[in-house]
N, C-alpha and C positions, 0 to 999 in steps of 0.2 A: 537395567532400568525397566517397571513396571508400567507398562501403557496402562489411561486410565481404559476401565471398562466399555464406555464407551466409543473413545479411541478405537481398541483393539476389535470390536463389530465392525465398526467403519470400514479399516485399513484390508478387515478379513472379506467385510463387498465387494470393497475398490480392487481387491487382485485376483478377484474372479469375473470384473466386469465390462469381458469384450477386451479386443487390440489396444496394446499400450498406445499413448497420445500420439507418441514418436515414430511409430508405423506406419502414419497415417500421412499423407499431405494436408499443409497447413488449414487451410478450408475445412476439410472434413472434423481436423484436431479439435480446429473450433466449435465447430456444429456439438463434437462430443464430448469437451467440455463443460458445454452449456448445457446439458442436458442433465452432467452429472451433477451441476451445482444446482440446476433448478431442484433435482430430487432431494439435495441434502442439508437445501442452506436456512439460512435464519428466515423466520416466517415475519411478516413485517409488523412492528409494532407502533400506536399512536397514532394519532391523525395528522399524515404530513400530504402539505400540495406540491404537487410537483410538475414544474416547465423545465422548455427547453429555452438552447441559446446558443450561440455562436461567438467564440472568441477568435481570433484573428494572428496567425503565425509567420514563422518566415513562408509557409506551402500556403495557406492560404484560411478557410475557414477549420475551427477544433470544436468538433460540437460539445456542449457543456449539456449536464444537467443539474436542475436547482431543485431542493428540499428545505422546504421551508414549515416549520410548525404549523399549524393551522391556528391555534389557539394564539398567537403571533405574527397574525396577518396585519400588514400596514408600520407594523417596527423597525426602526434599521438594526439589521440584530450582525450580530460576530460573525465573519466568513470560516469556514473551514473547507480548505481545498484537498479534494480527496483525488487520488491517484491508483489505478486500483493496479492489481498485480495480473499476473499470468506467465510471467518470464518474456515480457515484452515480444510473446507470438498468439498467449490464448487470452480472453475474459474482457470486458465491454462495459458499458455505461450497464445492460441488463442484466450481467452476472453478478455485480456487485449494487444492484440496485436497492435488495434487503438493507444492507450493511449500511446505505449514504443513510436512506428512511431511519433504520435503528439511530443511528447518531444522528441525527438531527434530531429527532423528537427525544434523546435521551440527555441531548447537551443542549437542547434550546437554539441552535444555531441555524443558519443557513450553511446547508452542506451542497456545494459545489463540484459534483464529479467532472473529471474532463477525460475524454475520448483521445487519448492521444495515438498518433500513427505508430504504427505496430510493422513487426517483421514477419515474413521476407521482404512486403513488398518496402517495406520503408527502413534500412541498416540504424546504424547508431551511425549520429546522434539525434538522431529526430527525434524521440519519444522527451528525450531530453531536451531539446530547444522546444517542443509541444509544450510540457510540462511549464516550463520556466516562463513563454509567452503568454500562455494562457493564463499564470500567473498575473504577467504584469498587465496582464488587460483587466482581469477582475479587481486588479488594486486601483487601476485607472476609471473602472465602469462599476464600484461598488453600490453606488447611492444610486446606481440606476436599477439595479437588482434589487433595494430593498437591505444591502448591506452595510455595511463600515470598516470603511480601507484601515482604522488606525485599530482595528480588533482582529487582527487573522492568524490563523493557524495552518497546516499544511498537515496532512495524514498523506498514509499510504500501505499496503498490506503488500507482504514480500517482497517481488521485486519494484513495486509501486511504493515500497520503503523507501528501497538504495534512493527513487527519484524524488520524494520526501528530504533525502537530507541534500540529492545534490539540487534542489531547489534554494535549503536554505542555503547550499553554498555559493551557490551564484549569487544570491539575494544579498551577500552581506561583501561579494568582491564586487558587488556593482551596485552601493548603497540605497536597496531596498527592493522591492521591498519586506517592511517586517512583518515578524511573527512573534506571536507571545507563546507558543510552544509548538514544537516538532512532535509528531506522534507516529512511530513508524510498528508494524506488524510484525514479524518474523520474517525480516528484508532480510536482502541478501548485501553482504556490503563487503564481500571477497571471495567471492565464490570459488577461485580460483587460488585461493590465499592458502592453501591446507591449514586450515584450521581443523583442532583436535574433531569435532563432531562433524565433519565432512568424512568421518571415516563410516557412518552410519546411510550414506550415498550409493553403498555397493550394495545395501539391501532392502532400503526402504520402497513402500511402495507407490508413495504418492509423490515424491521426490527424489530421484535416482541418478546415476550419471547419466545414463543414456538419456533421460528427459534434459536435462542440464547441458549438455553435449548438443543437443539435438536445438535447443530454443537457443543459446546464447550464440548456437553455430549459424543461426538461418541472421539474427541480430547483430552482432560483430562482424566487423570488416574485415579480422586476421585478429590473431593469438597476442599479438604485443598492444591491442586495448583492453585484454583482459587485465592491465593494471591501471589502465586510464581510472582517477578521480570520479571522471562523470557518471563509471559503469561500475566500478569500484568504491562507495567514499571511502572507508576505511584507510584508503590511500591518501586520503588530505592529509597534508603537512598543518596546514592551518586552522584548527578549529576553537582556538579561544576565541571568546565574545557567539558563537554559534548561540540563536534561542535557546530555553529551554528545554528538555528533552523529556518525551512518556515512551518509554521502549518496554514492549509489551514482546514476551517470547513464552516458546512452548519448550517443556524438558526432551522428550524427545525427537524435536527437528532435528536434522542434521545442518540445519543452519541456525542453531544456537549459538554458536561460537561465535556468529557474523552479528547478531545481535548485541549477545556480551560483549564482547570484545571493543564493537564501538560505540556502546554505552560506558563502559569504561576510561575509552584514549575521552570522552567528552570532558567528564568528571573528572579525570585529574588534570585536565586544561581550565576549570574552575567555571565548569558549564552546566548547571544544576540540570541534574539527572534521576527520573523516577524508574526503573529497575522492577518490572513485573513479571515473576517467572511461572508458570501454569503447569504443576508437575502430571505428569503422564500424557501430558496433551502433545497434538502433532503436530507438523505445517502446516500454518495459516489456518490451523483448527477456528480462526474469527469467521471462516464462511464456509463452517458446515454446522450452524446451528439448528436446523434441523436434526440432526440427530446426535451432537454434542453438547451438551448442556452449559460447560464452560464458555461456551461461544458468548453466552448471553451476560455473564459473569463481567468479560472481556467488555463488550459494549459497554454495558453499565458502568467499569472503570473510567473506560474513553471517554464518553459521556461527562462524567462527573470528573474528571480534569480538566476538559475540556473549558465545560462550562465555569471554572473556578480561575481557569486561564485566562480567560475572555472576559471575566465580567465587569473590570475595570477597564 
């Protein structure tokens, strides 16, 4: 498999640049993280306003942030709840702050990032009761943000996928609430599943065992919730009637498989599923637009499903 051009610059920075993540203590990981997405990621586009907010969980306050169109100011417009990745130890409301801007002003929406507790200090299932609470408070406090509970969607990029779908799956074992489409990134939804393209894990450089090892190890309680539903979907038994599906993947992730595979179990459970594959591109190549050009590609897709999702 031929990384695109640009890909292969990226990937040949990223493993010249300084101590792997996972050498690091969690703090430091972060700080170096952030650094490296501020240098690479999507530059912001459109005029969006952006507040803050506070949603309310079993722990206590989930800070929220809101992106609202400018040109859209005073409309109850479609919620889109975003959930962002990092392997539930790196990435923040400001790592992925490009990516909320780009979709919102690219699907007209009000895009919703939430700040959910993170590992070590917070195991599984927090990120996941985060996730799902923060949810049902923005379905309950829409109209007070300027949005509309009966139009929402849930994103999420990587492992802010896997909690994309297990949002929808709680939403539909505890009747509600809905979503008129799922749009998950290059999640992870078995990571521990040996699926064929995890064999590309022993070399890759921006997603490796060791980083995988390392973040799910400080996140998980012990090895027998590596098949937990919550942390896994791909493990749901039940996904008929599940929303809509936009499953956006890259050729060569080594979590392609975890993408395909359950966009696949959705579709033949009779769960319309849109299937977008980006050939040469990497891991969560959506938040290095900065120097990926496909990145913008990707948005524009989100964007324009989004908004086509939502408009009714």
């Amino acid at each position: 498999m031929e990384l695109h051009p640009q890909a292969r610059r990226f990937v040949q920075a990223i493993s010249v640049a300084g101590r792997p993540l996972w050498h690091l203590p969690p703090v430091e990981a972060r700080h170096a993280y952030a650094k490296r997405v501020a240098k690479a990621t999507v530059r912001p586009t459109g005029s969006v306003l952006v507040g803050e907010g506070t949603a309310f969980g079993p722990a206590g306050g989930i800070p929220l942030r809101t992106y609202r169109p400018a040109e859209r100011q005073g409309e109850r417009l479609p919620v889109v709840i975003f959930l962002h990745g990092g392997s539930f130890v790196l990435g923040g409301l400001e790592t992925h702050d490009p990516q909320c801007r780009a979709v919102a002003a690219k699907s007209g929406c009000l895009v919703v990032s939430v700040d959910y507790r993170m590992a070590p200090e917070h195991k599984f299932p927090a990120a996941v009761d985060d996730a799902f609470a923060a949810t049902c408070w923005l379905a309950d406090h829409a109209a007070s943000l300027g949005g509309d509970r009966d139009r929402m969607a849930v994103m999420g990029d990587s492992n802010g996928g896997a909690l994309a779908a297990v949002v929808s799956h709680m939403a539909q074992d505890r009747g509600g609430p809905g979503f008129a489409l799922t749009c998950m990134v290059c999640p992870s939804t078995d990571i521990y599943g040996d699926l064929p393209s995890h064999a590309r894990l022993h070399s890759d450089v921006l997603l490796s065992w060791p980083l995988v090892d390392w973040s799910f190890g400080l996140y998980l309680n012990g090895p027998e919730e590596r098949r937990d539903p919550r942390f896994a979907p791909l493990q749901r038994s039940q996904v008929a009637g599940l929303p809509p599906l936009l499953m956006v993947t890259a050729e060569a992730d080594p979590l392609y498989d975890d993408g395909s595979a359950y966009a696949d179990k959705l579709a033949a459970a009779g769960v319309p599923v849109e299937h977008v594959c980006f050939p040469g591109q990497v891991h969560n190549f959506v938040l290095w637009g900065g120097v990926i050009d496909a990145a913008d590609e990707a948005l524009d897709l989100i964007g324009n499903r989004l908004k086509a999702a939502l408009a009714a």
